[in-house]
C-alpha positions as a Markdown table, in Angstrom:
| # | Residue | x | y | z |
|---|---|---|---|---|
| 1 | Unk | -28.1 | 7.3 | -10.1 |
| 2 | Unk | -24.7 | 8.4 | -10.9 |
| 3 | Unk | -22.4 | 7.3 | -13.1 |
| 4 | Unk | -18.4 | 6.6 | -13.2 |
| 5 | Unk | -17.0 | 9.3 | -14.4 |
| 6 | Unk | -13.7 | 6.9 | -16.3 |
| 7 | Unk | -12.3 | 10.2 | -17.3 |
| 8 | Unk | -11.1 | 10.4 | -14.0 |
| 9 | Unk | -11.1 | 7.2 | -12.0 |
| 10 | Unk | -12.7 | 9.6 | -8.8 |
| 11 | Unk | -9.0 | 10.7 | -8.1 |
| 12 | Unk | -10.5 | 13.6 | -7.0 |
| 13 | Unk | -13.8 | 12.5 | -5.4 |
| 14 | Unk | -15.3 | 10.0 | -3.9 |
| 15 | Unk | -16.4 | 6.5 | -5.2 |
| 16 | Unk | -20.2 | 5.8 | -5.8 |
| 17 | Unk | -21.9 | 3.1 | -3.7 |
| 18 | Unk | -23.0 | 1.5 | -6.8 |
| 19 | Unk | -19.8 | 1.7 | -8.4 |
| 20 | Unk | -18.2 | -0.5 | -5.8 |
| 21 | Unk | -16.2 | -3.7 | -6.6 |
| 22 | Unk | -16.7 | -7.2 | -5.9 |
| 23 | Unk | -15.5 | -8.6 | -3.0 |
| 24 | Unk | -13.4 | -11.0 | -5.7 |
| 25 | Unk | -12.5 | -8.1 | -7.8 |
| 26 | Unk | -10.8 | -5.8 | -5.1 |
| 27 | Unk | -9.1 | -9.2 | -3.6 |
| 28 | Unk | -7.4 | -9.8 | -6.9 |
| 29 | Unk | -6.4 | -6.3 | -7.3 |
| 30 | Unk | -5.0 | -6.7 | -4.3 |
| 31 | Unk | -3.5 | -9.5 | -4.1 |
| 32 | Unk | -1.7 | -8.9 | -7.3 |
| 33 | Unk | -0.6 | -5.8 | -5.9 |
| 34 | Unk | 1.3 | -7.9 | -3.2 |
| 35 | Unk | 2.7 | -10.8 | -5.3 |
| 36 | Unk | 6.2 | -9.5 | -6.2 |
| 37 | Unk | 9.6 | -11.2 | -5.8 |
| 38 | Unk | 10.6 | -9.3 | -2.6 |
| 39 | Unk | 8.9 | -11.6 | -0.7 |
| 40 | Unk | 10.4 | -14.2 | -2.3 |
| 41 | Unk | 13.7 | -13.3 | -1.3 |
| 42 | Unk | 12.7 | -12.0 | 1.8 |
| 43 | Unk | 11.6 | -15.8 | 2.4 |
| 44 | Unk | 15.1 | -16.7 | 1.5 |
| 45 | Unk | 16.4 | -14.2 | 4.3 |
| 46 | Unk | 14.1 | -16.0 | 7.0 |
| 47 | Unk | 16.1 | -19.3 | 6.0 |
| 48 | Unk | 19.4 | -18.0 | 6.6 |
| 49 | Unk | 18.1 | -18.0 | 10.2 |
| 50 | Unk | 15.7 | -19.8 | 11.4 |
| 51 | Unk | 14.2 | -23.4 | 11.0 |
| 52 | Unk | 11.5 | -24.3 | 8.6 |
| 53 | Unk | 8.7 | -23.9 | 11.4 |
| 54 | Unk | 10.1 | -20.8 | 12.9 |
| 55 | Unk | 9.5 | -19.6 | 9.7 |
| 56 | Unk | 6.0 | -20.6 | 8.9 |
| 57 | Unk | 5.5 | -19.0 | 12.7 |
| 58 | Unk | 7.3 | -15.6 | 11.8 |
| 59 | Unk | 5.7 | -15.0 | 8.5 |
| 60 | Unk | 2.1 | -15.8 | 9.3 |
| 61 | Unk | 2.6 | -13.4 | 12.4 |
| 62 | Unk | 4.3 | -10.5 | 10.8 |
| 63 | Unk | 1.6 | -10.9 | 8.0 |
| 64 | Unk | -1.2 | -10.4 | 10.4 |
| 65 | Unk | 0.4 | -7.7 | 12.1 |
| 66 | Unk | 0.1 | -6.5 | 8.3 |
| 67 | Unk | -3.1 | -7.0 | 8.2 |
| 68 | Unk | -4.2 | -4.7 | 11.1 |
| 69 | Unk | -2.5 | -2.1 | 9.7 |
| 70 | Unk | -4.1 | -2.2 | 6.4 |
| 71 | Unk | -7.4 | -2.7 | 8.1 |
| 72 | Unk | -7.2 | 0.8 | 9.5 |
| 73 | Unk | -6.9 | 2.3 | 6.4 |
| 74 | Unk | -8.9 | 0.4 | 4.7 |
| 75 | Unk | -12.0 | 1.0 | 7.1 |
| 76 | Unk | -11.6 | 4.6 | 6.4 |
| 77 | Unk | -10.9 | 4.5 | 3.1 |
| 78 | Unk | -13.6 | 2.0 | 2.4 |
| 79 | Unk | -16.6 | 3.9 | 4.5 |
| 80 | Unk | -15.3 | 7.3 | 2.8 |
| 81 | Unk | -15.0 | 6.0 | -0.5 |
| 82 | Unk | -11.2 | 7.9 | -1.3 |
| 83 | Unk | -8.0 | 7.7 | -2.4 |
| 84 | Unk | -5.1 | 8.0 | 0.6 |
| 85 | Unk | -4.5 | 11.4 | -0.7 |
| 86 | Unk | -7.6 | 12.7 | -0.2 |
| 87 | Unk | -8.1 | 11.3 | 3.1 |
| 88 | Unk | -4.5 | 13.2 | 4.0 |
| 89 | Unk | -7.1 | 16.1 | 3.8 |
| 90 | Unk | -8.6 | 15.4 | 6.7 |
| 91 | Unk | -5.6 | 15.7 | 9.1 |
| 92 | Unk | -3.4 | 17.8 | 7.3 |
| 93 | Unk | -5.6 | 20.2 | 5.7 |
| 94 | Unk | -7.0 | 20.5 | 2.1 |
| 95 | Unk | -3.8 | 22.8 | 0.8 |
| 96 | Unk | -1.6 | 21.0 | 3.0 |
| 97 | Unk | -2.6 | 17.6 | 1.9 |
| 98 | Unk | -1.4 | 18.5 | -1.4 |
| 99 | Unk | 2.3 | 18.7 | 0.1 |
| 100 | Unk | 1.9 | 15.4 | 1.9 |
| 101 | Unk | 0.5 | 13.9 | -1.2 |
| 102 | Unk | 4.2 | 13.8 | -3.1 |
| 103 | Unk | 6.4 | 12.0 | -0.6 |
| 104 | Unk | 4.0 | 8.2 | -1.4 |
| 105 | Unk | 4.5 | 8.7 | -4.8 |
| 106 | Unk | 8.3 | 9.3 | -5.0 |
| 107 | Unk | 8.9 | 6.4 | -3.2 |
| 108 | Unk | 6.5 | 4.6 | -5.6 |
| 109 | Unk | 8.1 | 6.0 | -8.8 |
| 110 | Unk | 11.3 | 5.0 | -7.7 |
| 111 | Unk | 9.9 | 1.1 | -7.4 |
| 112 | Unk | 8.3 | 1.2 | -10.7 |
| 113 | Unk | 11.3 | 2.4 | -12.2 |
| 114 | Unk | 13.7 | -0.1 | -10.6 |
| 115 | Unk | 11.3 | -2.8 | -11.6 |
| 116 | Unk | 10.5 | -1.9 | -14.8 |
| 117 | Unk | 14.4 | -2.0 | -15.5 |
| 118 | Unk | 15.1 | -5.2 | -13.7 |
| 119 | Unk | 12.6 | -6.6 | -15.7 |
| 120 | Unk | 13.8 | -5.0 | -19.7 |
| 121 | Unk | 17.1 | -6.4 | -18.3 |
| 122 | Unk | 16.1 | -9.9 | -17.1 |
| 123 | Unk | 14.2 | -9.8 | -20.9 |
| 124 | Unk | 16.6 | -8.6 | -22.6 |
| 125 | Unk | 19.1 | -11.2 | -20.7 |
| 126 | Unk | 16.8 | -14.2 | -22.1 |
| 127 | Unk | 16.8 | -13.0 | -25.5 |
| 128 | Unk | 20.4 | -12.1 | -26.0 |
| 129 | Unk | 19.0 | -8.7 | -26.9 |
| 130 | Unk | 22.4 | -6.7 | -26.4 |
| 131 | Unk | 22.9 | -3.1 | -25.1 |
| 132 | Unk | 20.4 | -1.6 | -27.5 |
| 133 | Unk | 18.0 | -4.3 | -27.1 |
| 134 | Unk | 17.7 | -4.2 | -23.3 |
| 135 | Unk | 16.9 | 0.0 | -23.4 |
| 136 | Unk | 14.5 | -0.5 | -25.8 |
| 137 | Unk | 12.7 | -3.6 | -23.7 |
| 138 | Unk | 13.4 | -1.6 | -20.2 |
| 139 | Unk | 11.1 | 1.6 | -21.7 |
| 140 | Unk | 8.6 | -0.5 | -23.4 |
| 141 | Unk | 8.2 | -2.5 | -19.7 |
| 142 | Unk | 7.9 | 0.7 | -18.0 |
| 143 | Unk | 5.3 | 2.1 | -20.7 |
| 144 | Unk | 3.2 | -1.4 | -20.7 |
| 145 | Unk | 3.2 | -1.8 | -17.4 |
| 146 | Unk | 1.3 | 1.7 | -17.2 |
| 147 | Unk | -1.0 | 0.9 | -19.5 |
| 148 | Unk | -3.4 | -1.1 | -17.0 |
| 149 | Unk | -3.2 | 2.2 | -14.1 |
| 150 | Unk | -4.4 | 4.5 | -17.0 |
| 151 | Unk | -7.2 | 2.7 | -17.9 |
| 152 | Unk | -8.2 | 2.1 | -14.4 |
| 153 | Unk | -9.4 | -0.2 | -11.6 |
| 154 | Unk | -11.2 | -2.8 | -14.3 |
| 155 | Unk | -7.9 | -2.9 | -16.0 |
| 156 | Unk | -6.2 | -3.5 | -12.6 |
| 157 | Unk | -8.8 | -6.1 | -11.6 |
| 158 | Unk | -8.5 | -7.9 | -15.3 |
| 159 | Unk | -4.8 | -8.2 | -14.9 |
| 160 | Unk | -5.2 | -9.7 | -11.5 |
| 161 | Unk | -7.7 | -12.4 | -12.6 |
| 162 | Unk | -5.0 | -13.5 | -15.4 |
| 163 | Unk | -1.9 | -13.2 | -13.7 |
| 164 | Unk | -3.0 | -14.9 | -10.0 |
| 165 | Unk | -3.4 | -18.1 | -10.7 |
| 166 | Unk | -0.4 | -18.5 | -12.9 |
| 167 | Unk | 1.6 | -16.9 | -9.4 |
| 168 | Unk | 0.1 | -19.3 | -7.4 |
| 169 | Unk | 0.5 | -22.4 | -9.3 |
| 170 | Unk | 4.0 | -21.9 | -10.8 |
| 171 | Unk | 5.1 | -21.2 | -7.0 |
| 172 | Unk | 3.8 | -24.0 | -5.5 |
| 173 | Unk | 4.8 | -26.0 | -8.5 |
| 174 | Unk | 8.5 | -24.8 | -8.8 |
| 175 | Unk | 8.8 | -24.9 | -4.7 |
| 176 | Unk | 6.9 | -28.7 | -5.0 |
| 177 | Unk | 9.9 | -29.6 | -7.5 |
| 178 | Unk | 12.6 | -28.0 | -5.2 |
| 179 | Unk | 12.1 | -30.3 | -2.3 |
| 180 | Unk | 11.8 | -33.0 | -4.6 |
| 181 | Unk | 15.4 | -33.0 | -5.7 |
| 182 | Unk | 16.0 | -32.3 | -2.6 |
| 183 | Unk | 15.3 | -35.5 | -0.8 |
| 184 | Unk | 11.7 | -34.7 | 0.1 |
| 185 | Unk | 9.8 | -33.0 | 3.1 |
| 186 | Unk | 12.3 | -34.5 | 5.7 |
| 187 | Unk | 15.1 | -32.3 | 4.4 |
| 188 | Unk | 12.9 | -29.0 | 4.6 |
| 189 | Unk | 11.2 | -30.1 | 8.1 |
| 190 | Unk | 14.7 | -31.1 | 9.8 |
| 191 | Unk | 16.7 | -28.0 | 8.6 |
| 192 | Unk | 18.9 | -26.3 | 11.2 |
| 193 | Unk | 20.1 | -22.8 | 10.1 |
| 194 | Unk | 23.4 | -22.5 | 9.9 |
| 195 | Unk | 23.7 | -19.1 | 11.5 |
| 196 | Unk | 20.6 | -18.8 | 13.9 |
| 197 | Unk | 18.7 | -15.2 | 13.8 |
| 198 | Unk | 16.5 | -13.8 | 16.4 |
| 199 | Unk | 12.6 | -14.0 | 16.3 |
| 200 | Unk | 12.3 | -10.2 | 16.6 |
| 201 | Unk | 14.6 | -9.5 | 13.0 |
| 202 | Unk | 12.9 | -12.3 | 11.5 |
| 203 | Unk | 9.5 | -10.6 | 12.3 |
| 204 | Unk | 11.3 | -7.0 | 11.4 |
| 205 | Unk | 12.0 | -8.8 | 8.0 |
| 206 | Unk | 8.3 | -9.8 | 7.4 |
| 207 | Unk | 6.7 | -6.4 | 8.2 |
| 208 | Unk | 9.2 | -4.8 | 6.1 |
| 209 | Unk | 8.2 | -6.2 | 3.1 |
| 210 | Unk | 4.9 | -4.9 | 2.9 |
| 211 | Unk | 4.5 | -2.2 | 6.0 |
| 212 | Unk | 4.8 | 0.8 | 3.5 |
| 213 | Unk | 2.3 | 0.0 | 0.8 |
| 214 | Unk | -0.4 | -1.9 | 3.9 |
| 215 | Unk | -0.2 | 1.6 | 5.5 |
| 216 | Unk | -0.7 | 4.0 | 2.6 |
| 217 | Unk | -1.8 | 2.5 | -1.2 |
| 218 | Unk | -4.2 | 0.1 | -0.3 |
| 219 | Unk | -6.6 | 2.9 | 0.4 |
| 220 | Unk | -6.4 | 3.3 | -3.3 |
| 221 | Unk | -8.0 | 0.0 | -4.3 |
| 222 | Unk | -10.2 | -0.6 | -1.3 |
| 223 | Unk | -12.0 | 2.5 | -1.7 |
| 224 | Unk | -13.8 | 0.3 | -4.4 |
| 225 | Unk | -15.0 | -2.0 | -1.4 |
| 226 | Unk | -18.5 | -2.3 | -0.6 |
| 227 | Unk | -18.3 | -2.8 | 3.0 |
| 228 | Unk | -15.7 | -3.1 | 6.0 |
| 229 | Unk | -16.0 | -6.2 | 6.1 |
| 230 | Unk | -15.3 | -7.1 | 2.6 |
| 231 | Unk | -12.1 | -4.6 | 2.7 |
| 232 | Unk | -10.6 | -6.2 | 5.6 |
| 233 | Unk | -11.1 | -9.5 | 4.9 |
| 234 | Unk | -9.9 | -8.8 | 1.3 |
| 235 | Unk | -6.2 | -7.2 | 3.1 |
| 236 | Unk | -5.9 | -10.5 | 5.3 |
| 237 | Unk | -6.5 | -12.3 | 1.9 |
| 238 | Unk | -3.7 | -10.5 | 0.2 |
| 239 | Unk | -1.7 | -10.3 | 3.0 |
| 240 | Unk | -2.1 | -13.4 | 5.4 |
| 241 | Unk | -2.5 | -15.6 | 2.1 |
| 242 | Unk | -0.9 | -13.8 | -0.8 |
| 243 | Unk | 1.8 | -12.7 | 1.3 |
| 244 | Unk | 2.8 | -15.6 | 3.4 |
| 245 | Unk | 2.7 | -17.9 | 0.4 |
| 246 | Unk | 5.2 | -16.3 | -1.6 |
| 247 | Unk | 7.3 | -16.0 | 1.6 |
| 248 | Unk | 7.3 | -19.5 | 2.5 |
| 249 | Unk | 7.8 | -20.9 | -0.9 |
| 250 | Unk | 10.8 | -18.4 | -1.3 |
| 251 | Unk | 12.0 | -19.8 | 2.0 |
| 252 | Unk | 11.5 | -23.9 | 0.8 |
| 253 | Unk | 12.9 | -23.3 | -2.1 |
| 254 | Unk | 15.8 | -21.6 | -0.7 |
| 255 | Unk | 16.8 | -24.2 | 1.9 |
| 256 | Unk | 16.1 | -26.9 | -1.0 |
| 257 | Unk | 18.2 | -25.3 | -3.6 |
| 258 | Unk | 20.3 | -22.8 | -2.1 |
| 259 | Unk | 18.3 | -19.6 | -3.7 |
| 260 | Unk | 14.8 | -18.2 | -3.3 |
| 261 | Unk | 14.0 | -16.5 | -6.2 |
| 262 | Unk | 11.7 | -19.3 | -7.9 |
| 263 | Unk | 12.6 | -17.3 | -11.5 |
| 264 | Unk | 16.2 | -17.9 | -11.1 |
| 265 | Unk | 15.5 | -21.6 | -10.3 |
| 266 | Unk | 13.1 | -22.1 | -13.1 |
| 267 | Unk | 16.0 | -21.1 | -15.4 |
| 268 | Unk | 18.0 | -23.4 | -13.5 |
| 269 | Unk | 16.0 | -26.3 | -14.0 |
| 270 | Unk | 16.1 | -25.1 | -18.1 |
| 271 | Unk | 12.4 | -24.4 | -17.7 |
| 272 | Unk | 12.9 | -20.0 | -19.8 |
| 273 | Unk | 9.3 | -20.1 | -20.4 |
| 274 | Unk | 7.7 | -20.8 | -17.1 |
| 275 | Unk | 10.3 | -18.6 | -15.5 |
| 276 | Unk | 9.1 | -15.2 | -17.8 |
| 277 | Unk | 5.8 | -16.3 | -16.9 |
| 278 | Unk | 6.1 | -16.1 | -12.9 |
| 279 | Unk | 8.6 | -13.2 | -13.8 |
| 280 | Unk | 6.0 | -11.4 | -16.0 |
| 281 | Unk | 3.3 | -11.8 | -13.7 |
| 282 | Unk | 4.4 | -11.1 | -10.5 |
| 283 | Unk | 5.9 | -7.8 | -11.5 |
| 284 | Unk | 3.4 | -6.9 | -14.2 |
| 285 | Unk | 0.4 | -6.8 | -11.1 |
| 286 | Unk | 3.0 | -4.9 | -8.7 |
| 287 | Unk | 3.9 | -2.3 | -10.7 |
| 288 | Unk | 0.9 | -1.7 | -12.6 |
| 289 | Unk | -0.8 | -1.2 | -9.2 |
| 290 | Unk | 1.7 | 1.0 | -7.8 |
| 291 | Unk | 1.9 | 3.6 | -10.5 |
| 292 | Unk | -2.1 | 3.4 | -10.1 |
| 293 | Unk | -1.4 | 4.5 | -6.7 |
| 294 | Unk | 1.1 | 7.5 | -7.7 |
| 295 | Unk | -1.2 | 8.8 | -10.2 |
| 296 | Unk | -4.0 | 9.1 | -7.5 |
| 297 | Unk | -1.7 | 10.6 | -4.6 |
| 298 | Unk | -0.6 | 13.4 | -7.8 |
| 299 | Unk | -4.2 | 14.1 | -9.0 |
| 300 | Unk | -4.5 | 15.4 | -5.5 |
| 301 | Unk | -1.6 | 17.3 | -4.8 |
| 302 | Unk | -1.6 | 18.9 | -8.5 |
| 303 | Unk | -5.7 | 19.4 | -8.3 |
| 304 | Unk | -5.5 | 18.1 | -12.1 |
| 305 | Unk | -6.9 | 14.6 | -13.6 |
| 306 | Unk | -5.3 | 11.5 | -13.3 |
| 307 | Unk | -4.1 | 10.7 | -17.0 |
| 308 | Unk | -2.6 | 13.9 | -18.0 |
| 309 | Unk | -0.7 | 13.1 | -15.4 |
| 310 | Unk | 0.3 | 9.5 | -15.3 |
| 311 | Unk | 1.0 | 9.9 | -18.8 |
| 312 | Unk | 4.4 | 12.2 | -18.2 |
| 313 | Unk | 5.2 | 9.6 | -15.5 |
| 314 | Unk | 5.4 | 7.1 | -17.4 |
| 315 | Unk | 7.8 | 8.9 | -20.0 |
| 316 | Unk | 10.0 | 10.2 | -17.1 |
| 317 | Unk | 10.1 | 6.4 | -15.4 |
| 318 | Unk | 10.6 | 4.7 | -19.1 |
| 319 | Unk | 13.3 | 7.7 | -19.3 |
| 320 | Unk | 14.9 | 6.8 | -16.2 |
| 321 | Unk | 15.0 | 3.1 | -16.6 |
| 322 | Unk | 17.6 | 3.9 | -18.9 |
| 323 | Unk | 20.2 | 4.8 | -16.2 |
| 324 | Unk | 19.6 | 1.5 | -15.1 |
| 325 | Unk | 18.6 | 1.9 | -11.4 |
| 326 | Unk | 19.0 | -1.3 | -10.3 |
| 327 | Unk | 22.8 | -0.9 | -10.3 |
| 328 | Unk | 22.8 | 2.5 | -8.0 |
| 329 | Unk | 23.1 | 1.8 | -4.6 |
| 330 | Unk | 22.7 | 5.2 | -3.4 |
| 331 | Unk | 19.1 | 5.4 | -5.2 |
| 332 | Unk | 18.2 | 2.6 | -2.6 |
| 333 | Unk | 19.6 | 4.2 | 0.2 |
| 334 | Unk | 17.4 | 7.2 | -0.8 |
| 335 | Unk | 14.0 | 5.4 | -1.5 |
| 336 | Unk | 14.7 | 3.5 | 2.0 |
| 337 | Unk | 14.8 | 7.0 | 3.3 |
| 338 | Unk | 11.6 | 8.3 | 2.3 |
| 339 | Unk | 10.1 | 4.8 | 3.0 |
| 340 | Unk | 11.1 | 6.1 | 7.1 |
| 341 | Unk | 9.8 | 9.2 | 6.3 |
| 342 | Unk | 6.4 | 8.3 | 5.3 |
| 343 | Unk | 5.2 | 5.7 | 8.0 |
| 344 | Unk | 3.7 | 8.5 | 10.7 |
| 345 | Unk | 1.3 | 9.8 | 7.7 |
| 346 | Unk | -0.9 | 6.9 | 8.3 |
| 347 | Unk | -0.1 | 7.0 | 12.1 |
| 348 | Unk | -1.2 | 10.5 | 11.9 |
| 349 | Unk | -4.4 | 9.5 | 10.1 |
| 350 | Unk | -5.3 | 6.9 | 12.4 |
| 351 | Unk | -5.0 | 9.0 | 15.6 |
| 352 | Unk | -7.3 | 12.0 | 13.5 |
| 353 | Unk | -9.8 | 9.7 | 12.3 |
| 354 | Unk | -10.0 | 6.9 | 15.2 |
| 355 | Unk | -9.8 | 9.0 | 18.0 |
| 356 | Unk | -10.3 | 13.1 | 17.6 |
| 357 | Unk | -12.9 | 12.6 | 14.8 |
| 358 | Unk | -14.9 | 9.6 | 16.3 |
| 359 | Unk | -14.5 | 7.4 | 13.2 |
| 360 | Unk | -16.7 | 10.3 | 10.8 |
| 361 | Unk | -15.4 | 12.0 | 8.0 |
| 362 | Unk | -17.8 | 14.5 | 6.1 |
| 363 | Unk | -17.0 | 13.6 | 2.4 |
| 364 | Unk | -19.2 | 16.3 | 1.3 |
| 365 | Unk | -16.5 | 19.1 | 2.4 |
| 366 | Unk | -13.4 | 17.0 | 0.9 |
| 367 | Unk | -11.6 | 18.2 | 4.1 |
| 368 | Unk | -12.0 | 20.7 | 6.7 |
| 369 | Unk | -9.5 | 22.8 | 7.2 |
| 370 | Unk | -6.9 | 24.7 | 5.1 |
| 371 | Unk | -4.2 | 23.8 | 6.8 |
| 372 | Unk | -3.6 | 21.8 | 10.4 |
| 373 | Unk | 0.2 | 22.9 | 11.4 |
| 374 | Unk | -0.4 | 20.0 | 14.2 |
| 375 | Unk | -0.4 | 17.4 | 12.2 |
| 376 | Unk | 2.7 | 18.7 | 10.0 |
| 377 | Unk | 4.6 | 19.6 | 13.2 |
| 378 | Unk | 3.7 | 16.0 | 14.4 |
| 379 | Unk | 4.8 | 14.4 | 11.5 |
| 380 | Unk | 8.4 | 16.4 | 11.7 |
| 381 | Unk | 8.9 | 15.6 | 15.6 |
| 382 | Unk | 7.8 | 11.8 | 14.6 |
| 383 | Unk | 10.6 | 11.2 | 11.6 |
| 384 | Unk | 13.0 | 12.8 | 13.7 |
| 385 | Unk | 12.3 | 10.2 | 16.6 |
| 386 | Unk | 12.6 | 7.3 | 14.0 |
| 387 | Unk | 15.9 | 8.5 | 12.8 |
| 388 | Unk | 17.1 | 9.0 | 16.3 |
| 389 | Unk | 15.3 | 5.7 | 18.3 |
| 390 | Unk | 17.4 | 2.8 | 17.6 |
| 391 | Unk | 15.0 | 0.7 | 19.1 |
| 392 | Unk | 12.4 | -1.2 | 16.9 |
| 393 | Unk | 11.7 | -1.3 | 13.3 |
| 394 | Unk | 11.3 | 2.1 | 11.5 |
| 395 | Unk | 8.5 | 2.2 | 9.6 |
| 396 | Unk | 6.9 | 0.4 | 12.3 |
| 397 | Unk | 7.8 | 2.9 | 15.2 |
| 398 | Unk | 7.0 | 6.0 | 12.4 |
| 399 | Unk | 3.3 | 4.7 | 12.8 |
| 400 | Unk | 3.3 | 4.4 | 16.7 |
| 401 | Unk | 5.4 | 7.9 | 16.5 |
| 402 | Unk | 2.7 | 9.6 | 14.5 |
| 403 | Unk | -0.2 | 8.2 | 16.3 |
| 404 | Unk | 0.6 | 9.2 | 19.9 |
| 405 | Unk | 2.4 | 12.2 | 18.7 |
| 406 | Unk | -0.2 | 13.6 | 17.0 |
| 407 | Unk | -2.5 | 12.4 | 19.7 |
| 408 | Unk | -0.5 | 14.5 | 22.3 |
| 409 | Unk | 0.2 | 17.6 | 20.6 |
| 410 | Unk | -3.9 | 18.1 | 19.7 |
| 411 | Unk | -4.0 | 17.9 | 23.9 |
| 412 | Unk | -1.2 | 19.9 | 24.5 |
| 413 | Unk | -2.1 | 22.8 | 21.9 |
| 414 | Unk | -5.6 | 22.1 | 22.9 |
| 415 | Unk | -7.0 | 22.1 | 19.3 |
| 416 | Unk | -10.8 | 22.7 | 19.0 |
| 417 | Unk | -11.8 | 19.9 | 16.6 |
| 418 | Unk | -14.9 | 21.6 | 15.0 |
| 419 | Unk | -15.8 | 21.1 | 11.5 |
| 420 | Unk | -14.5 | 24.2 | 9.5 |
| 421 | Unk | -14.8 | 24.2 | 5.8 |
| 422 | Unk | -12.0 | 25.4 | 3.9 |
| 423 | Unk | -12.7 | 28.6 | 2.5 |
């Protein structure tokens, strides 16, 4: 019977049937992976705009929307037993998968850096630390923080076990207290926007905050799934529940007091220590998850182990958090950019594996072909229709772009999908 291999996490193969997770253990993974603040302040966007039930209707929508797009990558992720990258394989080629592997995790470095610094600053901002003070606590957040992806998916699922129910009770607590001074449910239930917003953005707003990550790093964790079932239930867990929570408790507590991140109004209400609690939590599960996912997509597309390498990103992030990226607009603009650019890669995927391969991958071969110029063609002819359709939501229309795109061109060029392994 094998064994896991923890020098390597199977970043380069495939997880072992009896080295699957808990349903309860991949949930909280997860879920922690999608607790963050975002949403949070996402919810306070929805309450600019629309009323209280509008918003409940919205979020739960968008949020199952989500959740069918994680299911399709979950499915194959979960019956296949690998990492996004390595499914990339499949559809783009074994060499050319190693290409495709390092546009996810820019974008993700670039998040982990931002939120490492916010959080050294919001720290060092508590404990009067000063300017020397706050770079020391913004590389020691971005070092910690990394600790939990190097060791691996226990470490992951560990962290999620702590930090979940501390999410979950502070934001019901805080939101509970926000509607009490302000009058009570009738304020919440009876609020009018003051500038209405149309269903469509609202639901734009939703998808946004968790399209990239549904479509691409959940394969990461539910690889460790021991059945379908279990990995789609466990997105609509994270996603439906985790998701829409800290949405609509962003959204109470913004019509109540006027601002949706619950941390802020912790510290509002004088309460430091509950507020670095929430704080520490919700970004600690993030980000520790999503430089889990960068190390995976780099172990494939540098062919080395993931430790070596998540230990130099971790220096260059820590490194980086010292230019305190929070402030730099443009740095936003250009993660924003790559988050259009990646949607058709799982569009792609879906169309390959769904359709042209019948739902079978052979995990045996790690990938058929060297390289498939159809998919890389269709991902190029599928980021130039997002820049250039107006119409829609981006990273939404990159997926449709990729599917039928790819889909099309494999007609068109009339592809012979036979099983070729790569020499």
């Amino acid at each position: 019977m094998p064994t896991k291999n923890r020098a390597n996490d199977y970043e380069l193969t495939a997880v072992p049937f009896d080295q699957r997770k808990t349903f309860l253990g991949v949930t909280m993974v997860w879920t922690g992976f999608v607790f963050v603040i975002a949403s949070m302040v996402a919810g306070g966007g929805l309450a600019a705009g629309l009323t209280f039930k509008e918003i409940v209707w919205v979020t739960i929508l968008g949020n199952c929307f989500l959740t069918v797009v994680a299911s399709l990558i979950s499915v194959i992720s979960c019956k296949t037993g690998l990492t996004f990258a390595l499914i990339t394989r499949y559809s783009f080629g074994i060499k050319g998968s190693r290409i495709a592997s390092f546009f996810v995790p820019i974008v993700n470095i670039g998040w982990y850096t931002i939120q490492s610094a916010l959080y050294g600053h919001l720290i060092a901002q508590l404990l009067h630390l000063g300017p020397i003070g706050e770079g020391i606590a913004m590389i020691a957040s971005a070092i910690l923080m990394g600790v939990f992806a190097l060791i691996g998916i226990d470490a992951l699922t560990v962290l999620g076990y702590v930090a979940i129910p501390n999410i979950i009770f502070l934001s019901i607590a805080t939101t509970m207290k926000s509607v009490q001074l302000s009058g009570g449910w009738s304020s919440i239930s009876q609020y009018i926007p003051a500038s209405p917003t149309t269903l469509g953005y609202a639901f734009s707003i939703v998808v946004g905050t968790w399209i990239f990550s549904a479509s691409t790093c959940i394969a990461d964790i539910m690889r460790y799934a021991k059945n379908t079932k279990e990995a789609v239930l466990s997105a609509g867990c994270g996603l439906v529940g985790g998701n829409s929570l800290l949405i609509i408790c962003g959204a109470i507590t913004s019509i109540a007091m006027g601002d949706s991140d619950l941390t802020k109004v912790l510290l509002d209400m004088g309460l430091v220590i509950p507020s670095i609690i929430l704080m520490s939590t919700n970004i600690w599960t993030t980000n520790a998850a999503n430089v889990y996912s960068t190390s995976l997509n780099l172990a494939n597309a540098l062919n080395k182990g993931k430790k070596g390498i998540l230990a130099v990103v971790l220096i260059v992030s820590a490194l980086l958090t010292l230019t305190k990226p929070y402030n730099i607009g443009i740095f936003f603009v250009f993660l924003n950019t790559l988050g259009n650019i990646v949607p058709p890669l799982p569009g792609i995927i879906f169309a390959d594996y769904y359709v042209l391969k019948h739902r079978y991958y052979d995990t045996s071969k790690l990938g058929y072909d060297d390289w498939n110029y159809i998919a890389w063609l269709s991902w190029v002819v599928s980021v130039l229709l997002v820049f250039v359709v107006k119409v829609g939501f981006p990273p939404v229309n990159g997926i449709l772009f990729g599917f039928f795109t790819y889909l099309l061109l494999s007609v068109l060029l009339k592809r012979k999908h036979t099983y070729i392994q790569s020499r």
